[in-house]
N, C-alpha and C positions, 0 to 999 in steps of 0.2 A: 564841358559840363558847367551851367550856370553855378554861382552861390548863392543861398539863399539862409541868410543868418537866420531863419528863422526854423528852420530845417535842423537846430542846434538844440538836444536832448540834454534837458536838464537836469540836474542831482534827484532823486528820488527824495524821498520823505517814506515815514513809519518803516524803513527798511528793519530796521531792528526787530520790532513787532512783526514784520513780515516772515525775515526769516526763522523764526522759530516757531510759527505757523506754517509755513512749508513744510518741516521737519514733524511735525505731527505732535497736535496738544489737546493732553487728554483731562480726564481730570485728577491722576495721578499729579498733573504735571502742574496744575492750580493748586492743588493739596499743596505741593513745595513752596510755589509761589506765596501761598497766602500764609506758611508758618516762616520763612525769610520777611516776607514784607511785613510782620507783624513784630518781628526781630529787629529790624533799622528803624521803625516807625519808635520802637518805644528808647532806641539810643538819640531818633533824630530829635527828638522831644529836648532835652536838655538841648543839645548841641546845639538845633536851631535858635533858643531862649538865648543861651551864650554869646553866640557872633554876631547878633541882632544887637543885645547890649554893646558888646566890644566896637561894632559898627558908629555906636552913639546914635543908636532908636530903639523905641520900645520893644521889648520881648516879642509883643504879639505879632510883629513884621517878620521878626525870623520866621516863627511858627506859615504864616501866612505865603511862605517863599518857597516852606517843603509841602504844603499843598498843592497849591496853582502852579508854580512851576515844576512840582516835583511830577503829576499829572499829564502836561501837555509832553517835558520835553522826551516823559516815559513811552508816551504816543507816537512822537512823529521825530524821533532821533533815531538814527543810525545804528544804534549800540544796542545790546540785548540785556546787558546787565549794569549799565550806570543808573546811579543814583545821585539826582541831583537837588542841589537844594543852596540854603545860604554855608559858603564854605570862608575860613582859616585866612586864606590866600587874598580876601577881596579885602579884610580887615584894612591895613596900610593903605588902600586906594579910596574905600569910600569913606572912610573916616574923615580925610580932611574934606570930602566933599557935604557930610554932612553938618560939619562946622562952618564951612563956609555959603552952601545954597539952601539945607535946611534938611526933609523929609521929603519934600516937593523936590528940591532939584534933585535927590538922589533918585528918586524913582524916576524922573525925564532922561537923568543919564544911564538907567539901567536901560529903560526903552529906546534912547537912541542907539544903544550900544546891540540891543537887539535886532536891532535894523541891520546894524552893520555886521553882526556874523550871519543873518540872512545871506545877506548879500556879498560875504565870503563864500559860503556853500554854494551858492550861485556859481559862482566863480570859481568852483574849483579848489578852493587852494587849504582843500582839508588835509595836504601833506605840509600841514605848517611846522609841525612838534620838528619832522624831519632837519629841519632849518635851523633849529634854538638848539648852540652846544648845549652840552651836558653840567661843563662849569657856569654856564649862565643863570642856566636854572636854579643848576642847588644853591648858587649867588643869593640871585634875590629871594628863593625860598626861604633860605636861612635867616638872609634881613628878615624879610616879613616876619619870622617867628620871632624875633628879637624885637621886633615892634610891636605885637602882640605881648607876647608877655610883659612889656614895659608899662604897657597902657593899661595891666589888669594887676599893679603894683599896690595902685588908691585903695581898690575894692578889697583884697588881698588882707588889707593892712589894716584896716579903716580908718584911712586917712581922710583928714577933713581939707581938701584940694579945689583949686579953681578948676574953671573947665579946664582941660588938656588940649591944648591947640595942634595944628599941623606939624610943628618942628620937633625932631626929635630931643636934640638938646634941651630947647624949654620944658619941656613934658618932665626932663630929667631935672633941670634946677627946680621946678618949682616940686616937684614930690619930695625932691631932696629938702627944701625947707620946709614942707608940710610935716618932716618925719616926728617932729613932738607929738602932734596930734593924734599919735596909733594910740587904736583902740585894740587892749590887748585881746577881748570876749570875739571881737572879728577874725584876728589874728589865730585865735583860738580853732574856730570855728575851720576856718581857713583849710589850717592844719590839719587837722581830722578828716576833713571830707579828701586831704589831697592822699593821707598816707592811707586812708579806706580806697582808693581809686586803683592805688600803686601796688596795693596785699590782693585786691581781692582777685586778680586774674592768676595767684597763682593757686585759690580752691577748684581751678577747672568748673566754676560751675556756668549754667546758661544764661545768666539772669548777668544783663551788661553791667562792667564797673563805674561809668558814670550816674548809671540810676540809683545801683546801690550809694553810689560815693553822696550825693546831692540827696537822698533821702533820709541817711544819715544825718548828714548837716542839716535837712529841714530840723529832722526832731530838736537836733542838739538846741538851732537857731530858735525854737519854740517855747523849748525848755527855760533858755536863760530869757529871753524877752518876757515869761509870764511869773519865774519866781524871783526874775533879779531886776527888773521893769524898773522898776518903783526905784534902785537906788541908781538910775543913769547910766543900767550896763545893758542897752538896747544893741541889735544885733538888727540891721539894716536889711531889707528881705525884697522881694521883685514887688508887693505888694505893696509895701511902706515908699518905695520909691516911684513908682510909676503910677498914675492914672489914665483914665478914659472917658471917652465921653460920645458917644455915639446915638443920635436921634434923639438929643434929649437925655438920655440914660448916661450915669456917670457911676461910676466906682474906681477900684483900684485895683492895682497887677493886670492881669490879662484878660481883656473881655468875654466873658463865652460865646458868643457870636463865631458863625462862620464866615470865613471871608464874605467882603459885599463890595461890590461894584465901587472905584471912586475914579473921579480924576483927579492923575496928581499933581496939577497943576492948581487945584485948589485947596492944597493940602499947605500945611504952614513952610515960612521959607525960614531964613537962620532968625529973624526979628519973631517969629510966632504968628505973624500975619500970610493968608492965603500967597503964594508966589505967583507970579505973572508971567505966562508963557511968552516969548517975545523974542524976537530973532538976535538982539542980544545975548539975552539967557543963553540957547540954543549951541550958538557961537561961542560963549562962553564954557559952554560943558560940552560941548565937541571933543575937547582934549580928555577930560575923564571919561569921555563914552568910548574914545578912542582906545582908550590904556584897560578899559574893564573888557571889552571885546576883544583884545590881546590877549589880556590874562586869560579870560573864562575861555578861547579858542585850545589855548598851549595845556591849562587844564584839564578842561573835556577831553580833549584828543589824548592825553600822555594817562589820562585814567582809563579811557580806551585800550591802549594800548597793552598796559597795567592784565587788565580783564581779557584781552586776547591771550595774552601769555598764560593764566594761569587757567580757564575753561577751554581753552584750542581752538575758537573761534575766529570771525573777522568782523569787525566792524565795518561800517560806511562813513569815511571821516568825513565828506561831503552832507552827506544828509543830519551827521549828526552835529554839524553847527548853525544849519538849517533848525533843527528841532532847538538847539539850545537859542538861539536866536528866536523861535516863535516863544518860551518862556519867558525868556527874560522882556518881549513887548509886552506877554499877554497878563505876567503874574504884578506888573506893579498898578494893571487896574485895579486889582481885590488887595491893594496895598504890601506886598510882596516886594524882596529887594533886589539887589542882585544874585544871579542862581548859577553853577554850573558844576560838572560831574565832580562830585565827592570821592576821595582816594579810599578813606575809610569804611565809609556806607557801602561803595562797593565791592568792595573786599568783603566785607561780612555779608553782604548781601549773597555775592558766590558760597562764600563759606556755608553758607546757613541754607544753602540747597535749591537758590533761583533757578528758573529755569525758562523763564524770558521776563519781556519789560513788564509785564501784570506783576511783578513783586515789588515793583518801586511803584505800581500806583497804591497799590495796598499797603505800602508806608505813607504815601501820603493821607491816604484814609486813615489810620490808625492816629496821626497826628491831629485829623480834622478831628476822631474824636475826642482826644485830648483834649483839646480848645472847648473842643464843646460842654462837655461832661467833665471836665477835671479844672476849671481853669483858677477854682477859686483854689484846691492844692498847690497847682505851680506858682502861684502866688507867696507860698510860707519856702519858697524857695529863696534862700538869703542869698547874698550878695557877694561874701566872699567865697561860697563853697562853688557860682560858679566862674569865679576868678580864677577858684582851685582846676575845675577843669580847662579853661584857656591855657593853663598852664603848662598841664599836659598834652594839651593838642599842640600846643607850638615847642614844647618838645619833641614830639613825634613829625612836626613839618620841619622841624630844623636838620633834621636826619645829622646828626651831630660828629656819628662813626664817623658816616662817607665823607662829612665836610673836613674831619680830621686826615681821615686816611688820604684823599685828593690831597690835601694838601703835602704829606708826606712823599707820597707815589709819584705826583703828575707830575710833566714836564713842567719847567719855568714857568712857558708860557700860560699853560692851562692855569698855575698857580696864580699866578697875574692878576687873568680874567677873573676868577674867583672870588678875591680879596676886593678888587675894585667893584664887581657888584653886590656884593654883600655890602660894600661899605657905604656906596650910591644909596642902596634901597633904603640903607639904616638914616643918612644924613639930611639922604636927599629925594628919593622918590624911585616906585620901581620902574618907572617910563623911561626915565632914564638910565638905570642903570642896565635895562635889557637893550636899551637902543647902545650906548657903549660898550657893552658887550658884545652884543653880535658883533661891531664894528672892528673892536679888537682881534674878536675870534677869526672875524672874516685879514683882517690884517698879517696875523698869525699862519692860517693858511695857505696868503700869497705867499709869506716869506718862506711857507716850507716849501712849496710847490716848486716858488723859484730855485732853492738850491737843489732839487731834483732834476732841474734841466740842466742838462752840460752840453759841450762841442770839445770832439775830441779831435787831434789829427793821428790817423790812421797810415801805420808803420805798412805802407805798399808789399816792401819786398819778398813780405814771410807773410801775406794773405792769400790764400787759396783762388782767387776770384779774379781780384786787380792788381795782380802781381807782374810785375817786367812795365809797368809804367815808367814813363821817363820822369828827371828829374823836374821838369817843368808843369807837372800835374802835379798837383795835392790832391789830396781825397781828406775831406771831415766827416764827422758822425753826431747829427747832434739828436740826444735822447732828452723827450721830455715835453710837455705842452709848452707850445709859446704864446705866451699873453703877455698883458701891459709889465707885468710884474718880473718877466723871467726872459720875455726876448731882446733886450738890450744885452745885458749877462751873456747872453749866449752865441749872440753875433757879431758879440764887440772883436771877440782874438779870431775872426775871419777879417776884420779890417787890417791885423797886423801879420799878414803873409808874407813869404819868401818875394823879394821884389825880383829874383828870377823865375816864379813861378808864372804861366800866363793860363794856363785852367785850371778851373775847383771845381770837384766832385763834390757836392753836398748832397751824404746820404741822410737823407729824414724819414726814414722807415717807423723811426722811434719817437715822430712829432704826430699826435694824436689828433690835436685840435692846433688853430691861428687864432686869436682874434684881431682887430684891425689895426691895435697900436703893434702888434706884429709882421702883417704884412706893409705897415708904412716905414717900420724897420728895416725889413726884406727889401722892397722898393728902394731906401736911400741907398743900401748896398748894394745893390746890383747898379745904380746909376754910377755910385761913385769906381767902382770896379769895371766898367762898361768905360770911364774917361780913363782910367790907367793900362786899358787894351784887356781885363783880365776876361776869361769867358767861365759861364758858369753853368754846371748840368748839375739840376736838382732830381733827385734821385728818391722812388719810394711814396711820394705823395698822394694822398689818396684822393679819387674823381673830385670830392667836392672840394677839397681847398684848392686846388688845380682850378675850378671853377671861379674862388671866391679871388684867387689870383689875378684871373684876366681881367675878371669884373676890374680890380684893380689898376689894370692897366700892364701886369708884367705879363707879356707874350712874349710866344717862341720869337729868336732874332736871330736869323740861319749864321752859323760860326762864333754867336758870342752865349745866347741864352738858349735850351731846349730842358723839357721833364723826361726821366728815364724810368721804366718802370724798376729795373733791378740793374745792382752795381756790373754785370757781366754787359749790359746793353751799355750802360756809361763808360765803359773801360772802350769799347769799339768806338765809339763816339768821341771820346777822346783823343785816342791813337789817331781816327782821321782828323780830327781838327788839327791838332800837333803836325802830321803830316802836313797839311795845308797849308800852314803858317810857317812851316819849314821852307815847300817850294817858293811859297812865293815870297820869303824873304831871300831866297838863293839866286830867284830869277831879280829881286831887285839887287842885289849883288853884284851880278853880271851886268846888269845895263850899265852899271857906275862903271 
């Protein structure tokens, strides 16, 4: 049969939307959609305002990220109930990319990074979460939250601060000398809207604690900027901070306008001037597109996962980095940042009675109309009230229990991993500290793997099987996969044999897998056992490493090397070789 790569059936797309169109939708089932999606739409409102700021870009790009993206990747992802949008997680990555390439280069590295989970799902390799321990994760989770809440300390405070650069520690001296400058009415402010955020979920009511928490704070921030103005106790607001300027038309806080077409590469770079697309550039944000389509993969997919477990569904993790990969191309043309499934949004999305992806586009619409119709409100939105929510999202991403209890529970090693990516993410970046991560973990693994392989030698006289062999026969047993890490260990005490012994029995019933630094193991000892006369029946192995063997070059060598299926066929095979080497040692006997 020829092959014909093109004969090669690719990931699907809209699987999510599909499946729950199969399953039959009525308009019972829109009715739930559209009071969920009207639910995340009016939490995603602050949120998205939030991590847009915390990003280091204007409010209206978050807003803009849980439209366009929230839309397309609700369309053509895999998943029935993600909600995606600007999330917590991207904060530590794009922040220094914003300080350092601008608004422009952030949105070219969301798009390149779009490209690049395209062309994961292309590929397959939607069982990525499968692959990231568990300590890795909550690692740099935890960093990230600690980097977040560190960078939302100025606004918190209302500290009069330079900008906040990439390094954590600077970020931390220089807050620490800005600390004269708090303004206590910020401070004030702060406080109020965080200890309204932290009470109201325990009235059980519908109405989310971030809108309540941030609407309170507007008043508060209203009240004191208009009767205490006048004596220097201004309270800093999305409005007073940000402007805009589009066709002409300029104001302050957040445009009402709906998203509108841009290229971002004409959009300003860290100088304020349009940025220059250029295979520099490109090259340059390679590495950030690389590290946000890692994150936004391991995300989406483990929010997947998240909503599998708790609706009893299955996602399509191939299609849905496809779909998250068409968002994040298509949302930073209408000026959108980077996007990918929300842990929280989807949970409440479930909770609140979704019942397929028409509930996240109906959060995005609820947002557009925000934008639309409310924008000059979210504008008397102050600054530290929503520093106060940052707060609490990056308490909730620090999941702070689990980081304790792992620590307490887990083995050493897991402990290990933990500390060093949390500490990486904090000091130094999350690329790197999930790329030493894994690497540990994957390190950690060899070494358990290897002391799970042994070589035993096998007490002959009291076995059922290979019993009444002569002294000259050993019999070994060795359990356990051999690879680069564990078959030296394991073949090493078959070097050190009885120097009366002249066969070994090696049963590998309990060798699962070889790989190559394995059989070049196997190889140097059958050579060197082959010049000191020993003969050797391997015993147990199954067709294809027997195959991956000759490939190697170890074949049968009639009297010194043969494979046995079971020790009762090696015990015969032995006894005649023994035999053989007996006569013909007797008959050289008698010639002398």
């Amino acid at each position: 049969m020829s092959y014909n790569p093109l004969s090669l059936k690719l990931p699907g797309i809209a699987t999510g939307l599909r499946s729950a169109w199969r399953e039959g939708y009525g308009l019972d089932d829109l009715r739930k959609d559209a009071m969920a999606g009207l639910t995340i739409g009016i939490l995603a409102v602050p949120l998205s305002m939030a991590l847009a700021i915390a990003t280091g870009v204007p409010p209206q790009h978050g807003l803009y990220t849980a439209i366009v993206a929230g839309i397309f990747i609700a369309l053509t992802g895999g998943a029935r109930f993600n909600v995606s949008g600007p999330t917590a997680a991207f904060v530590a990555i794009l922040f220094p990319i914003v300080a350092q390439y601008g608004l422009g280069g952030l949105l070219i590295a969301s798009m390149m990074a779009g490209v690049i989970l395209v062309a994961m799902g292309i590929a397959r390799m939607g069982r990525l979460i499968e692959f990231v321990p568990y300590p890795v994760v909550l690692g740099f989770t935890a960093g990230i939250a600690v980097v977040i809440a560190v960078l939302q300390i100025p606004d918190f405070l209302g500290l009069t601060v330079d900008n906040l650069g990439e390094h954590f520690v600077e970020n931390l001296g220089r807050i620490f000398t800005a600390l004269p400058t708090l303004n206590p009415f910020e401070l004030g402010i702060g406080a109020l809207t965080l200890i309204v955020m932290l009470l109201w979920p325990r009235l059980q009511l519908p109405v989310p604690a971030p809108l309540v928490g941030l609407v309170v704070g507007a008043i508060a921030a209203y009240g004191v900027n208009q009767w205490l103005g006048g004596m220097g106790a201004e309270v800093e607001t999305v409005a007073s901070r940000f402007t805009w300027e589009i066709n002409g038309e300029t104001g302050n806080g957040i445009p009402p306008i709906a998203p509108t077409f841009t290229v971002p590469w004409l959009l300003p770079g860290p100088d304020g001037e349009p940025i220059e697309l250029s295979f520099d550039l490109v090259r340059a944000l390679l590495g950030p597109a690389l590290a946000i389509a890692m994150l936004g993969a391991i995300e989406s997919l483990l929010c997947a996962v998240v909503a599998d477990g708790l609706t009893k569904t299955k996602h399509d993790p191939n299609a849905e980095l496809i779909g998250q990969g068409i968002g994040n191309i298509v949302a930073p043309l209408f000026g959108g940042i980077t996007a990918t499934a929300a842990l929280a949004r989807t949970a409440t999305n479930i909770r609140s009675g979704a019942r397929s992806p028409i509930a996240a586009v109906i959060h995005a619409l609820v947002v557009l109309l925000a934008v639309v119709a409310l924008a000059g409100l979210l504008g008397l939105v102050p600054m530290a009230a929503l520093a106060a929510l940052l707060f609490i999202i990056a308490w909730n991403m620090s999941e702070a229990r689990h980081f304790v209890h792992t620590l307490r529970s887990a083995p050493p090693g897991d402990v290990a991993i933990l500390v060093i990516c949390f500490g990486l993410t904090v000091f130094f970046d999350m690329v790197l500290a999930v790329a030493v991560g894994i690497g540990l973990a994957a390190a950690l693994f060899i070494r358990r793997m290897a002391l799970l392989t042994r070589t035993d030698r096998i007490d002959t006289d009291n076995h059922p099987t290979i019993h009444g062999l002569p002294a000259k026969v050993a019999v070994y047993d060795i359990n356990g996969p051999l690879f680069f890490g564990a078959a030296e260990k394991a073949l090493t005490s078959l070097h050190l044999v009885d120097p009366k012994v002249q066969i070994i029995i090696i049963n590998m019933h309990g060798v699962p897998s070889m790989d190559g630094t394995a059989i070049v193991a196997l190889r140097s000892l059958i050579d060197e056992m082959q010049r000191d006369g020993i003969a050797l029946i391997l015993v147990g192995l199954p067709a294809r490493i027997i195959v991956k063997l000759r490939r190697a070059g170890i074949r049968k060598t009639r009297g010194m090397l043969t494979y046995c299926r079971g020790l009762q066929q090696a015990r015969d095979v032995a006894l005649a070789w023994h035999r053989r080497r007996n006569d013909i040692e007797a008959q050289s006997n008698s010639m002398k």
